[in-house]
C-alpha positions as CSV (number, residue, x, y, z in Angstrom):
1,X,39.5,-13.9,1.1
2,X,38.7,-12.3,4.1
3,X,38.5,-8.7,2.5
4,X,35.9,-10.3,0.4
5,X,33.7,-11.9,3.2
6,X,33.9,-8.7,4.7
7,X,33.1,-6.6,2.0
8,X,29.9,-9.0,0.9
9,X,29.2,-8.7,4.9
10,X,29.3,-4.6,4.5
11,X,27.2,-4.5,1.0
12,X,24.4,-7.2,2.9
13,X,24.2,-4.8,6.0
14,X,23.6,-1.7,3.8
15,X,21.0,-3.6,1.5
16,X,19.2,-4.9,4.4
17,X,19.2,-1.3,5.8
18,X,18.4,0.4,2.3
19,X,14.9,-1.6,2.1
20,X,12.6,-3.7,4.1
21,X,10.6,-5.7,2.5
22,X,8.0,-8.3,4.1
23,X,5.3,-10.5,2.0
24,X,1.3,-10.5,3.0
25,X,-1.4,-11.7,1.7
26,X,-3.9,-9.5,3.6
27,X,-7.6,-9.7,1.8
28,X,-9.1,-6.1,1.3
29,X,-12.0,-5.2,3.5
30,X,-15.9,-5.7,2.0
31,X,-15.4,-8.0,0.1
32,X,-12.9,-6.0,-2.8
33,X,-11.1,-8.7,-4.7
34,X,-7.7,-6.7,-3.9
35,X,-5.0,-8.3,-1.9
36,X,-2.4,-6.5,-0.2
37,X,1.1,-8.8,-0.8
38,X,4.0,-6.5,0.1
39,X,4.9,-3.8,2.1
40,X,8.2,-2.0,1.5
41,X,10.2,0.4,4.0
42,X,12.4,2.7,2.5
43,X,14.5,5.7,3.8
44,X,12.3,8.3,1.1
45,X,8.7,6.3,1.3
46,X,7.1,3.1,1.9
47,X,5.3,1.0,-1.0
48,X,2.4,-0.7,-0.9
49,X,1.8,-3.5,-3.2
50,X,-1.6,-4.3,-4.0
51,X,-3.1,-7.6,-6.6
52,X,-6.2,-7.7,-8.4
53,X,-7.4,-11.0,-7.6
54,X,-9.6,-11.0,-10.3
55,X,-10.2,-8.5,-13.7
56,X,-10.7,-5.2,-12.5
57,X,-12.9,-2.3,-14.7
58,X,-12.2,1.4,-14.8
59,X,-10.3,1.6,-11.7
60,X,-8.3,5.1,-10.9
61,X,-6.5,6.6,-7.9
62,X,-7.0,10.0,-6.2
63,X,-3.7,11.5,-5.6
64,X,-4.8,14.5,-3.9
65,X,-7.7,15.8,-1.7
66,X,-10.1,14.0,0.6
67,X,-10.2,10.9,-1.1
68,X,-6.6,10.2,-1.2
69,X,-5.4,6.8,0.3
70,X,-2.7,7.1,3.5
71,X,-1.6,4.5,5.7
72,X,-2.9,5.2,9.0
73,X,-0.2,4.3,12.1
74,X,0.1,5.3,15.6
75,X,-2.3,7.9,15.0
76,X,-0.9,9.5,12.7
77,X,-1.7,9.8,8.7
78,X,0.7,9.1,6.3
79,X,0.0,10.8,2.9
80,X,0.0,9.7,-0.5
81,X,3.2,10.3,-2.5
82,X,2.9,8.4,-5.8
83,X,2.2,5.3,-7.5
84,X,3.3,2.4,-10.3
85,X,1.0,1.1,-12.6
86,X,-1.8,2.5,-11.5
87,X,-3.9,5.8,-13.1
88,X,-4.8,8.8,-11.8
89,X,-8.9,9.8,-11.3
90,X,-10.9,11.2,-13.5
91,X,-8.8,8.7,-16.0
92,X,-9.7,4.9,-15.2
93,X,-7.8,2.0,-16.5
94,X,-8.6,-2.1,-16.1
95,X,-6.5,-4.6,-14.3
96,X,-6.3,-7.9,-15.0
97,X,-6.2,-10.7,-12.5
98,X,-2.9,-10.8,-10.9
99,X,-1.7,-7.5,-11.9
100,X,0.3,-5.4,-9.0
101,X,-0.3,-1.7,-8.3
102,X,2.0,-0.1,-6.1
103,X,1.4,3.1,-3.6
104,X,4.4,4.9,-2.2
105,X,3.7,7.3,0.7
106,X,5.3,9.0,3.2
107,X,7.7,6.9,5.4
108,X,7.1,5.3,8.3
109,X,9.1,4.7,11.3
110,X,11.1,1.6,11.8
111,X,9.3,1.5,15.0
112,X,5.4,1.2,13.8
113,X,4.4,-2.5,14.2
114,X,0.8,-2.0,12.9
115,X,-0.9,-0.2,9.6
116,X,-3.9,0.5,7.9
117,X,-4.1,1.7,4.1
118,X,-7.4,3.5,4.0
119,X,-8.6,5.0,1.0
120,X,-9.3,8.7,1.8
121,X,-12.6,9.7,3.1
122,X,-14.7,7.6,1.2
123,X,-13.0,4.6,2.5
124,X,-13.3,6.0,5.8
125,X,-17.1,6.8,4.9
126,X,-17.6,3.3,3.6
127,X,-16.6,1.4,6.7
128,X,-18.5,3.8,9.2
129,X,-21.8,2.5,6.9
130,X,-21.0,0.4,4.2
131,X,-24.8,0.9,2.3
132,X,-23.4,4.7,1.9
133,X,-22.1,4.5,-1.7
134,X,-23.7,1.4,-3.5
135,X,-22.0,0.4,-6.3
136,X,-18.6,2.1,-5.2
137,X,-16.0,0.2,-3.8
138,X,-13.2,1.6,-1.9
139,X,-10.0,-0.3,-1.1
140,X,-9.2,-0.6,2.9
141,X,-6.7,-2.9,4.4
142,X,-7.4,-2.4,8.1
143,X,-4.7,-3.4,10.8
144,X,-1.4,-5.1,8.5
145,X,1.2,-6.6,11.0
146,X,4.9,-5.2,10.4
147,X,7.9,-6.8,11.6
């Protein structure tokens, strides 16, 4: 019996080490009905979780380039590795309400406390003057606590 409560004790520790995961429900900057609802720290990247909060049209993702998201933490840019469920630009896909997208990038350290998932230099663009780009509508989550 004790092997076993030590065993379950082991397998718990390395779970708990293998993935963080902590629940949000952080609103997306002007006004984009995107909510960020989980962040995920893992050893080979962290994911991002995004939900429409309504139906999305002829959305897409840059993967590479200037207008690539990263998180943004300490100073330092973390870059865009892959997604799930989401669709690479010039392709576009819809979303409907509820549906989760998730962004993987480049891990962060168990010692940030604070991010921000900008999306590449048009988000950065957008929120220096947000009448840049009418009708455009990038996705920015600006300071996300971590534990």
């Amino acid at each position: 019996m004790r092997i076993v409560r030590w065993l379950a004790f082991g397998i718990g520790i390395l779970l708990a080490d293998a993935a963080i995961a902590q629940d949000f429900l952080h609103r997306a900057e002007n006004n984009v009905p995107v909510t960020l609802v989980k962040v995920i720290r893992q050893t080979p990247f962290t994911e991002v979780q995004l939900r429409a909060d309504m139906d999305l049209k002829n959305v897409c993702w840059t993967s590479a380039g200037d207008n690539s998201p990263y998180l943004l933490a300490d100073g330092r840019r973390y870059r865009f590795l892959q997604g799930n469920n989401i669709t690479p630009c010039p392709e576009r896909r819809d979303y409907a309400a509820g549906e989760i997208m998730g962004l993987r990038f480049e891990p962060l350290p168990t010692s940030v406390r604070q991010v921000s998932l900008v999306e590449g230099k048009g988000g950065e663009n957008q929120m220096a003057d947000p009448a840049s780009q009418p009708g455009v509508r990038y996705l920015n989550f600006l300071r996300i606590p971590l534990p």
